[in-house]
C-alpha positions in Angstrom: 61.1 102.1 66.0 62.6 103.5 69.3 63.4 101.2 72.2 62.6 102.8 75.1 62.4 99.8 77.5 66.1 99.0 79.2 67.1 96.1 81.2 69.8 96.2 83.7 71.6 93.0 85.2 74.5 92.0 87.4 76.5 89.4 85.7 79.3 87.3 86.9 81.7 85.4 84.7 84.2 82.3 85.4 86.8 82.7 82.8 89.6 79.8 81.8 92.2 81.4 79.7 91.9 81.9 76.0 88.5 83.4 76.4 86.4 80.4 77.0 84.1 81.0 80.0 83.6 78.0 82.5 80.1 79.5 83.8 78.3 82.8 84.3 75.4 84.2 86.1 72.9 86.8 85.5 70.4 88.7 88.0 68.7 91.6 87.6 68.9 94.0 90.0 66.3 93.3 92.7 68.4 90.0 93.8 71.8 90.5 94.6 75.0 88.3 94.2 76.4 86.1 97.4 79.3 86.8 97.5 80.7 83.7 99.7 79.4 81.5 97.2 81.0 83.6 94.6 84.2 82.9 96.7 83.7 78.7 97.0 82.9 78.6 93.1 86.1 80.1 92.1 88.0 77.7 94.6 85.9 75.0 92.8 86.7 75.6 89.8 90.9 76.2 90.5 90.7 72.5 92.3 88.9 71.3 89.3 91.9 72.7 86.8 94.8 71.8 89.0 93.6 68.3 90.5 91.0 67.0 87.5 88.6 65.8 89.8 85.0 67.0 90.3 83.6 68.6 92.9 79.8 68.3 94.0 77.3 70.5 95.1 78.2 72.6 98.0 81.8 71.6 98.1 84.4 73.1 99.8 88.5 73.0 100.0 88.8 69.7 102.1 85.6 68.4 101.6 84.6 64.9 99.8 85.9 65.4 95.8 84.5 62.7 93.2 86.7 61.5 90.3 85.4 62.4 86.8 84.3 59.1 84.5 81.4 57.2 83.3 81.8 54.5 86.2 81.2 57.4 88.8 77.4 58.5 87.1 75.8 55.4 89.1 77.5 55.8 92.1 77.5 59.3 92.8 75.0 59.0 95.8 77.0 56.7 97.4 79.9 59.2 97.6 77.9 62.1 97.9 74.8 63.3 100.1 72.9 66.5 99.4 72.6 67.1 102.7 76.7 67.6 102.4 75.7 70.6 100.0 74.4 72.6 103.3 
């Protein structure tokens, strides 16, 4: 059997050391990467590995930061908005 069919896709990967991978993306070609967001998920994930805390949707460098733990899964709305994602 001959595959003749080929798929082509734009990946990005967030990598943590040691080869484990924090998160990755994968587009095909017609929809393209955004870069800026690209840019505020790898600040998000460095203040997540230096500081331990948890940043929300949207976040940026100075912006409201939750603190990891089962107490927080309750009151995460009345830290965070969604329209502070935007």
């Amino acid at each position: 059997m001959k595959l003749e069919k080929r798929f082509t896709a734009l990946s990005v990967k967030y990598w943590r050391g040691f080869g484990v991978i924090q998160a990755m993306e994968i587009l095909t070609p017609p929809v393209s990467r955004n870069v800026a967001e690209l840019i505020r998920q790898v600040k998000a994930f460095q203040h997540v590995r230096e500081t331990g805390e948890a940043t929300p949707s949207g976040w940026q460098p100075g912006k409201v930061i939750m603190k990891p733990g089962p107490d927080q899964v309750s009151k995460v709305w009345e830290v965070w908005k969604p329209e502070m994602a935007f």
